[in-house]
C-alpha positions as CSV (number, residue, x, y, z in Angstrom):
1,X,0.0,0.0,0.0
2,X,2.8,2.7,1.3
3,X,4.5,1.4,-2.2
4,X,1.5,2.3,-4.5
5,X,1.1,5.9,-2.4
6,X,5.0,6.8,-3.5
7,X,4.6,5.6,-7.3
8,X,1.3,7.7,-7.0
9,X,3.2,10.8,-5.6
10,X,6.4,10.4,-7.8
11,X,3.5,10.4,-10.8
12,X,1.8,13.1,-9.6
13,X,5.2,15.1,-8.9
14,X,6.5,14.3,-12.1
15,X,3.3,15.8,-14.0
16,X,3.3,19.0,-11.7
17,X,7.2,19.2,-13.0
18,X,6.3,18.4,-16.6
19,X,3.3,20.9,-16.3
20,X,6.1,23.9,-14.8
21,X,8.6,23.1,-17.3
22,X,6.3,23.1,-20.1
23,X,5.6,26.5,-18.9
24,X,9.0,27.7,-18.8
25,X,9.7,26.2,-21.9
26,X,6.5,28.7,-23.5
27,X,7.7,31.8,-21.6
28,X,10.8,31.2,-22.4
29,X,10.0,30.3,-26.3
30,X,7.7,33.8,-26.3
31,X,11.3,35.8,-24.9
32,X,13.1,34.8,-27.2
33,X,10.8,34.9,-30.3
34,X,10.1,38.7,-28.9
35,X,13.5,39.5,-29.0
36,X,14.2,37.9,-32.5
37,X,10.7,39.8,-33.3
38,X,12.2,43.0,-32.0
39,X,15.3,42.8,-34.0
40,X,13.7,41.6,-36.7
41,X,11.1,44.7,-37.1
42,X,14.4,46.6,-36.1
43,X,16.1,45.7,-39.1
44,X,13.9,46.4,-41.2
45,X,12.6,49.6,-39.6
46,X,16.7,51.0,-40.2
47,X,16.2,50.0,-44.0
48,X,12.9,52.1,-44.2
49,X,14.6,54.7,-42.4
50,X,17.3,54.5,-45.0
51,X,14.9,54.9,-47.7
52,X,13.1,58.0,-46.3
53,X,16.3,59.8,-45.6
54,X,17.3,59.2,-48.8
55,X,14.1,60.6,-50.8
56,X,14.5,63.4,-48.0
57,X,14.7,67.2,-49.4
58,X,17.7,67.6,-47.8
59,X,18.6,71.4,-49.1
60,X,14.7,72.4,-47.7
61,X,15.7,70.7,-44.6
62,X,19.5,72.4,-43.9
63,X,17.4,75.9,-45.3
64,X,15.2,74.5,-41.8
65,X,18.4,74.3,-39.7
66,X,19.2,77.6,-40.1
67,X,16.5,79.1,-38.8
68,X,13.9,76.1,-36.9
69,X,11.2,77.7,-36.7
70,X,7.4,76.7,-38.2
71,X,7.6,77.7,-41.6
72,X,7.6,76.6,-45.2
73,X,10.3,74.9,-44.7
74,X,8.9,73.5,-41.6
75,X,5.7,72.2,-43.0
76,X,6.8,70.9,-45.9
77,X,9.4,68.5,-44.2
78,X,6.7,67.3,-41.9
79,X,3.9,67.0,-44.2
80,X,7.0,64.3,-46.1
81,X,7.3,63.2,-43.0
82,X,3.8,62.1,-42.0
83,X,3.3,60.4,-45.5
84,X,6.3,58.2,-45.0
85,X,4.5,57.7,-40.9
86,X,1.5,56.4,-42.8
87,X,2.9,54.0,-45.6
88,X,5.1,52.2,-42.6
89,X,2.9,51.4,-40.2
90,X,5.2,53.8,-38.2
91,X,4.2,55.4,-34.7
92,X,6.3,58.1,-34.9
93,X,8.7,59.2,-38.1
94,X,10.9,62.3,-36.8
95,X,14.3,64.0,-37.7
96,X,16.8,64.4,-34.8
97,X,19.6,67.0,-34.0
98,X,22.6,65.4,-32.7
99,X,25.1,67.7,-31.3
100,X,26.5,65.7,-28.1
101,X,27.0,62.3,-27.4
102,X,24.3,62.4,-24.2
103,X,21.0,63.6,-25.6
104,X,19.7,64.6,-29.0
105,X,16.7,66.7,-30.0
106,X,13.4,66.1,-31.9
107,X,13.3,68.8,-34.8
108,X,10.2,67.9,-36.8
109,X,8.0,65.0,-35.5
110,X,5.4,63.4,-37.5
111,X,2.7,61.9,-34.8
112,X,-0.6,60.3,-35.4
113,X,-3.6,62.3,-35.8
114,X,-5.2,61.5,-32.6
115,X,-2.1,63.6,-30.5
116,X,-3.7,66.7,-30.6
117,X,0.0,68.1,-29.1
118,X,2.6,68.7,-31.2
119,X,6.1,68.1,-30.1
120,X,8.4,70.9,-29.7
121,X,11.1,72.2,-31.7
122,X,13.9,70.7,-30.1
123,X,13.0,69.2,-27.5
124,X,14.6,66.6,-25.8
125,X,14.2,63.0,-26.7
126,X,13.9,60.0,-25.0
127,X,16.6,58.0,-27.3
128,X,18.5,56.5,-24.7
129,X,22.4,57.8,-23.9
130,X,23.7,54.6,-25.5
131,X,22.6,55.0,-29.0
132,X,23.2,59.1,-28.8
133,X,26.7,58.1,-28.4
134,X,26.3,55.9,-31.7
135,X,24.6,58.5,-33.4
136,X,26.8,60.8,-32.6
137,X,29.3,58.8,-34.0
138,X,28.0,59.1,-37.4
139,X,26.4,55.5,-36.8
140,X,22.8,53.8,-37.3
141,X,20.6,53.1,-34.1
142,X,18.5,50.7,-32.5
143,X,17.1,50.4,-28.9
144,X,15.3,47.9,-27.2
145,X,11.5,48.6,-26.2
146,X,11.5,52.1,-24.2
147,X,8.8,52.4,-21.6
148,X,7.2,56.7,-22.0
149,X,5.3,57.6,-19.7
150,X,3.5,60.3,-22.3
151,X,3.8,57.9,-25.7
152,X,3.4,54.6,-24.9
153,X,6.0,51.7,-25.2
154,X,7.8,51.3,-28.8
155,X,11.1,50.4,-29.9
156,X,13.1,53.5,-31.9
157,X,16.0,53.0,-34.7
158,X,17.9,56.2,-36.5
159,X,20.1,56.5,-39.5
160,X,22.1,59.5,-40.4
161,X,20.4,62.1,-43.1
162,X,22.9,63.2,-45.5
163,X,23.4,66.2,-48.1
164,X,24.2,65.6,-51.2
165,X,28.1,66.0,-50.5
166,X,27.8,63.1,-47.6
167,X,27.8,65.0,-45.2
168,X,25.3,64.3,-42.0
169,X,22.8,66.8,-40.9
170,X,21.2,65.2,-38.6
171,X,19.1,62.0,-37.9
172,X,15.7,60.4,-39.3
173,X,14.0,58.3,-36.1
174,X,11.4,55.8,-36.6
175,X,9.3,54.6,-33.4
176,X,7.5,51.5,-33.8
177,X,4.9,50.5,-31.4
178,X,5.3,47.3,-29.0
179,X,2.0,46.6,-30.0
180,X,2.8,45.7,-33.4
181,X,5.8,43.7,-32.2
182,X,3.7,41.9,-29.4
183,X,1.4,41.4,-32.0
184,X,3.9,39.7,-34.4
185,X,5.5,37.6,-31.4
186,X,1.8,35.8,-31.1
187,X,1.1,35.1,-34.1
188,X,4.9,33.4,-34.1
189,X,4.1,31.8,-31.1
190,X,0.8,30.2,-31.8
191,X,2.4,28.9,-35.0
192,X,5.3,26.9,-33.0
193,X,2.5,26.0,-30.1
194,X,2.1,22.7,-32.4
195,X,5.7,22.3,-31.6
196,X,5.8,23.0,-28.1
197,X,2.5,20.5,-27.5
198,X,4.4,18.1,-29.3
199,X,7.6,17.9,-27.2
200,X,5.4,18.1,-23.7
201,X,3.8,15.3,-25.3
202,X,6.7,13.8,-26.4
203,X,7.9,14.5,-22.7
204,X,4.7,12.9,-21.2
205,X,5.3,9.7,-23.9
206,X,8.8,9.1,-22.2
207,X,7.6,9.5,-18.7
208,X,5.3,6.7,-19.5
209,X,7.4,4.6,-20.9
210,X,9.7,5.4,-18.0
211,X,7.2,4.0,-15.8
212,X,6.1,1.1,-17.4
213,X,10.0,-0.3,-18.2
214,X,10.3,0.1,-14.4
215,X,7.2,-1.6,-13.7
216,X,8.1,-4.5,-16.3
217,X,11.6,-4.1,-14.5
218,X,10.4,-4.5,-11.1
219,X,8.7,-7.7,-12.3
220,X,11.0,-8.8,-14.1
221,X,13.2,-8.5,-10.9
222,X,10.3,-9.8,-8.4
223,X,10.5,-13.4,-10.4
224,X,14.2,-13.7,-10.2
225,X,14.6,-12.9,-6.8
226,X,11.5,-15.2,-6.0
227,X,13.4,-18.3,-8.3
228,X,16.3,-17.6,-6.2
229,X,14.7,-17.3,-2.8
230,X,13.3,-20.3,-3.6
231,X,16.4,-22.2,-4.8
232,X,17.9,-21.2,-1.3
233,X,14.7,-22.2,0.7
234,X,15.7,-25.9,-0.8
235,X,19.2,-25.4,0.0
236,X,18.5,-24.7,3.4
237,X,15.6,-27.2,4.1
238,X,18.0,-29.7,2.5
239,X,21.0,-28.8,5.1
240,X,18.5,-28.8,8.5
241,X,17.0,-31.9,7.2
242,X,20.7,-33.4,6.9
243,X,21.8,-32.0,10.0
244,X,18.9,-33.5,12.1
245,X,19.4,-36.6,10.4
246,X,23.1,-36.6,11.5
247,X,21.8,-36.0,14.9
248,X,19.1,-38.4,15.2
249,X,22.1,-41.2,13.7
250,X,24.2,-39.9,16.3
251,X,21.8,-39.6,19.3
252,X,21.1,-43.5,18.6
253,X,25.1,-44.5,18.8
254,X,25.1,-42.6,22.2
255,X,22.1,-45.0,23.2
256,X,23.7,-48.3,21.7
257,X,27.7,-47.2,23.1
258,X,25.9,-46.5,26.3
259,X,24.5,-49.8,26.5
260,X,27.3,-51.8,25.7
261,X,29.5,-49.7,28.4
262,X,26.7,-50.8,31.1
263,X,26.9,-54.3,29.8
264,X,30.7,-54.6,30.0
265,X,30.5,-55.0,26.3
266,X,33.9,-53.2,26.0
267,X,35.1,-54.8,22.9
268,X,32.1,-54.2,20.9
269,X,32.4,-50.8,22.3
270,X,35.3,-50.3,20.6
271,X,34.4,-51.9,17.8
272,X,31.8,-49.7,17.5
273,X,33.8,-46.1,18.1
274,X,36.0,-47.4,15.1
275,X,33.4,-47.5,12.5
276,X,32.0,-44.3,14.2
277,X,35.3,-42.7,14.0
278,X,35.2,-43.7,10.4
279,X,31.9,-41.9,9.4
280,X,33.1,-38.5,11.1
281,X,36.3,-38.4,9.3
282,X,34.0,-38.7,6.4
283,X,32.0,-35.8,7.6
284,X,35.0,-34.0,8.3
285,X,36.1,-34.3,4.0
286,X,32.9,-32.4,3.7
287,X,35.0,-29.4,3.4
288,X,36.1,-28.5,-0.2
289,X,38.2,-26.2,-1.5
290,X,37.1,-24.0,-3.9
291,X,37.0,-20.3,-4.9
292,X,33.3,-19.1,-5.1
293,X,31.9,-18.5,-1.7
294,X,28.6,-19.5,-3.0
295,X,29.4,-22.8,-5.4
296,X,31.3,-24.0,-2.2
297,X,28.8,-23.6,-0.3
298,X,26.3,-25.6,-2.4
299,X,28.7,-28.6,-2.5
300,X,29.6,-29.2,0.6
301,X,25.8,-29.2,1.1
302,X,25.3,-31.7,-1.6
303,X,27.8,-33.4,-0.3
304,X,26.7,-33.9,3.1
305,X,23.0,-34.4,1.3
306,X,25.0,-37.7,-0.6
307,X,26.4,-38.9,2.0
308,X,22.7,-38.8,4.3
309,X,21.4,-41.1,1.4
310,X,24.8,-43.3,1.3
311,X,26.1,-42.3,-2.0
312,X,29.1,-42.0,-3.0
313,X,30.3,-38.1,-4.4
314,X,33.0,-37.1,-6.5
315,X,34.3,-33.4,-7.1
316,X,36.5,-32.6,-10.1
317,X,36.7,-28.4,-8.9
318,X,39.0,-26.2,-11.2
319,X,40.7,-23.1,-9.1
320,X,38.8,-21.3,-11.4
321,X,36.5,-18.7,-9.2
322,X,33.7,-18.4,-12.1
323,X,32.7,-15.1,-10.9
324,X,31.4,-14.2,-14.4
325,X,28.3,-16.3,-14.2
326,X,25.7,-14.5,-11.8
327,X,26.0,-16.7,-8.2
328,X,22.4,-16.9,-8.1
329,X,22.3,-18.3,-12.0
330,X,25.4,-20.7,-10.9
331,X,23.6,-21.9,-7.6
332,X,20.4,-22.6,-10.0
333,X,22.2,-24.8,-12.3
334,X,24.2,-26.8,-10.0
335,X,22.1,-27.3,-7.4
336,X,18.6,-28.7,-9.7
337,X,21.3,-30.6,-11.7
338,X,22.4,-32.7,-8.8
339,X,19.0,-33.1,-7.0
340,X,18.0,-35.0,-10.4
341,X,21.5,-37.0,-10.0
342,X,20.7,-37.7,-6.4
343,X,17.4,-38.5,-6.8
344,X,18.3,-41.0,-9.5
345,X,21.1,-42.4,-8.0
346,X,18.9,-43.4,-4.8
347,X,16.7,-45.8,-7.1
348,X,19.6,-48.2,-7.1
349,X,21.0,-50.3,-3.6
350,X,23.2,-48.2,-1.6
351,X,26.1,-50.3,-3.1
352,X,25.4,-48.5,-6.4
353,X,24.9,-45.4,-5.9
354,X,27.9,-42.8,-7.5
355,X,27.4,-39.3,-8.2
356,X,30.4,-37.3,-10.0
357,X,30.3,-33.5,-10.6
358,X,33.0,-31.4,-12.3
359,X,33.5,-27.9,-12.8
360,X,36.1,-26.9,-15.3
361,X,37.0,-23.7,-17.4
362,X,38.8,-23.6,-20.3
363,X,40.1,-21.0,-23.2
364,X,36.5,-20.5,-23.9
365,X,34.0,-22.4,-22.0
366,X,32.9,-22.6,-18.6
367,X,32.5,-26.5,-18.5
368,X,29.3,-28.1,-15.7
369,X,29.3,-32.0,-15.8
370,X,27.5,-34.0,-13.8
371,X,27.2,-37.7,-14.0
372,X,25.2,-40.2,-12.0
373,X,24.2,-44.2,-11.5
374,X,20.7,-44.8,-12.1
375,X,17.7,-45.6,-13.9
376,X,18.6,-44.1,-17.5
377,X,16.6,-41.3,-20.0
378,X,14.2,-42.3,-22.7
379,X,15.3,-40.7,-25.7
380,X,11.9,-39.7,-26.5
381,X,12.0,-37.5,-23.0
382,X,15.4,-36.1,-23.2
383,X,14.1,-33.0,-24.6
384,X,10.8,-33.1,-23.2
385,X,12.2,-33.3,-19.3
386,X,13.1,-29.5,-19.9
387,X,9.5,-28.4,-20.5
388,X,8.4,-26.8,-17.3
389,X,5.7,-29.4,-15.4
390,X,7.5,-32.3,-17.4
391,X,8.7,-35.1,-14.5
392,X,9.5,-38.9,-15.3
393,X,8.9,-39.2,-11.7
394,X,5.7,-37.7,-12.0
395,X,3.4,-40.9,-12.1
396,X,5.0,-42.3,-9.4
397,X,5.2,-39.6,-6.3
398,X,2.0,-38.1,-7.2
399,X,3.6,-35.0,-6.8
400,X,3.5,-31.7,-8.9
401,X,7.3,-31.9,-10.2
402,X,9.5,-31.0,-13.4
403,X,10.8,-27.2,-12.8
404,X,14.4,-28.3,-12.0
405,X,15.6,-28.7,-15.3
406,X,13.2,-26.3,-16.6
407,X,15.3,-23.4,-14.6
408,X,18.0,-25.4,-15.7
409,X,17.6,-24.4,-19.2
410,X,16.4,-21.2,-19.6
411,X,19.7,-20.5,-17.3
412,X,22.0,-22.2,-19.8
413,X,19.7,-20.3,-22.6
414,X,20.3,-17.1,-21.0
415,X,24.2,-17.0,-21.2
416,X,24.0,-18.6,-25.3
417,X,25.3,-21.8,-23.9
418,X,24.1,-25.4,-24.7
419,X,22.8,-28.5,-22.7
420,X,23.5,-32.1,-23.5
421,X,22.6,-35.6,-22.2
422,X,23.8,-39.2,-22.7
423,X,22.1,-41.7,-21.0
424,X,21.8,-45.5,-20.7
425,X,20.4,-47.8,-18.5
426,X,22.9,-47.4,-15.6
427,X,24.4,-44.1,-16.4
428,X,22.9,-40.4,-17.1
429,X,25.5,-37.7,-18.1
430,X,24.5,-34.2,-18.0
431,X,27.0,-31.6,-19.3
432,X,26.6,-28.2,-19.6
433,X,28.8,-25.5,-21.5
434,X,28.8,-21.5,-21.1
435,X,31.1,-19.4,-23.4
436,X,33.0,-17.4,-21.0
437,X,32.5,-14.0,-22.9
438,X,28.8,-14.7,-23.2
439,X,28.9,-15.7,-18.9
440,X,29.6,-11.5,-18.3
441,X,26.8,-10.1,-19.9
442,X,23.7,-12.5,-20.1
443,X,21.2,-12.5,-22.7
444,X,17.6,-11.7,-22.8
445,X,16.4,-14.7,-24.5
């Protein structure tokens, strides 16, 4: 329950973040289309101003300068003025006096009808210092958007008016309303909207898919864990059920050597210590050396296993650690490999029964043989005994059976290796090979 309330709350959190950086990711996308609207408009606003200063009377204009004042002159520059404000779109169109680098002055301004108040004869304008300086300079202008408190917001560029020997005489500004730029950014912005709902869905598509691999993942991982929880559960069971056996066995030769001590039996006593001593120095050889922690671990349980049911157990055990095979996957293959041996091996008299195991590694190959007495393997079963549910042994124990070798396989399947079996009527070999390059990274099949 707690687990289902914090993959609910990462969801939810991830959608709230999804949700805010889509938001960014517009605001951000309107900045910066308004600022490449801005220069945009800018640029071409400088090439219209370039035009208009060009078509410019300038000798009516410089007869102006010498005496600006509202006359012929005067009206005749505006009234060229307020036609080129109209055919631009323009807020403002206006020639400028620039005689310092901090400020310049508005000559003749050409405002819309609706501004009843003309604007002085040089007065001051609101061109920031910045592009004064490059004006002053001989250069062209552009600002940013300027906030007026009396005009509104607009954006302002200026080229240099020239007389027909190249000389400068001043400026020629053109304001352009934010409006129209705001305007422009929109309409840009609603046309890449498309785009920016496709990458938040995009965005939401991954985060999906995110969640459902982990989900698979988490599954995936649940089943193996569960196979190998349940490998060890048998393991474990199998070593208590070994150890009380051992001391059940040995509880009894108390009992039968504390009998014979009462009964003066003292020769049979000893008799009996020797072939006791016997069995515990067999108990003792349970210890095997071997590299992996975990495959040792497993055989000397096996071994003591063997030796409950009175068989006889071999180990052939290369130095090799084979820590590129998964311990869990190595545990899985040994250990159902030589519960079918053993349970084989105890169909035949105690005389009879021989289990060997080797574990070898070559150039190539990780090499898993394990051979044992008993009843042999029909051919027709020895490919059906890896289908899970399939069990020879089935019919006779009543018992649900046949996923040993089942795990077997899809182990050896899993690392690209292969499986084999020869079998007759005394003898069943089962030998397994893993390509040691394949062992590191295991497959998916």
């Amino acid at each position: 329950m707690t687990k289902n309330i914090k993959l609910k709350s990462i969801f939810v959190l991830s959608l709230v973040l999804l949700v805010v950086f889509m938001m960014m990711d517009i605001f951000s996308s309107y900045i910066s289309i308004k600022k490449s609207a801005e220069k945009s408009i800018a640029n071409q606003s400088i090439e219209s101003a370039k035009s208009i200063a060009a078509s410019m009377d300038t000798e009516t204009y410089k007869r102006f300068l010498e005496n600006p004042v509202k006359n012929n002159e005067y009206t005749e520059i505006k009234r060229y003025l307020e036609d080129a404000r109209e055919k631009n779109g323009a807020l403002h169109v206006y020639t400028l006096a620039v005689d310092n680098p901090n400020v310049s002055r508005a000559m003749i301004v050409a405002m819309p009808d609706e501004i009843k108040e003309e604007f002085p004869i040089g007065g001051i304008c609101t061109v920031p210092q910045k592009q004064v300086e490059r004006a002053y300079k001989g250069l062209t202008f552009s600002t940013d958007i300027i906030d007026d408190p009396v005009y509104g917001e607009y954006l302002t560029v200026g080229v240099p008016i020239r007389d027909q020997t190249g000389g400068i005489i001043g400026y020629l500004g053109i304001d352009i309303s934010a409006d129209v730029i705001n305007e422009i950014s929109e309409k840009v912005l609603k046309s890449s909207m498309s785009n920016l709902v496709f990458n938040g869905l995009f965005v939401i598509l991954m985060l999906v898919s995110f969640l459902i691999l982990q989900k698979w993942y988490q599954k995936e991982l649940k089943k193996e864990v569960g196979d190998t929880e349940d490998t060890y559960q048998l393991e474990i069971q199998s070593l208590i059920s070994s150890v009380q056996s051992l001391r059940h066995d040995y509880s009894n030769h108390i009992q039968v050597l504390h009998g014979l001590l009462k009964l003066e039996q003292y020769e049979k006593a000893l008799e009996y210590l020797i072939t006791l001593s016997k069995e515990v120095h067999l108990i003792e050889s349970i210890k095997l050396d071997v590299s992996n922690p975990g495959l040792s671990v497993l055989l000397q349980t096996k071994k003591l296993s063997a030796h409950n049911h009175n068989i006889d157990i071999y180990f052939d055990i290369s130095p090799d650690s084979f820590n590129t095979i998964k311990t869990t996957d190595l545990i899985k293959l040994l250990s159902n490999l030589i519960d079918n041996a053993i349970e084989a091996a105890i169909e035949l008299p105690e005389k009879e029964r021989n289990i060997n195991i080797v574990c070898k590694a070559d150039s190539n190959n990780y090499i898993f043989v394990v051979t044992n007495t008993g009843p042999g393997i029909d051919e027709k079963n020895k490919e059906l005994i890896f289908k899970s549910g399939f069990s020879t042994k089935k019919a006779r124990h009543g018992k649900i059976r046949g996923q040993g070798l089942f795990i077997v396989k899809e182990v050896v399947n899993s690392y690209g290796g292969k499986i084999s079996i020869d079998s007759n009527k005394n003898q069943t070999i089962m030998a397994v090979e893993i390509p040691i390059n394949n062992a590191k990274t295991p497959s998916s099949d």
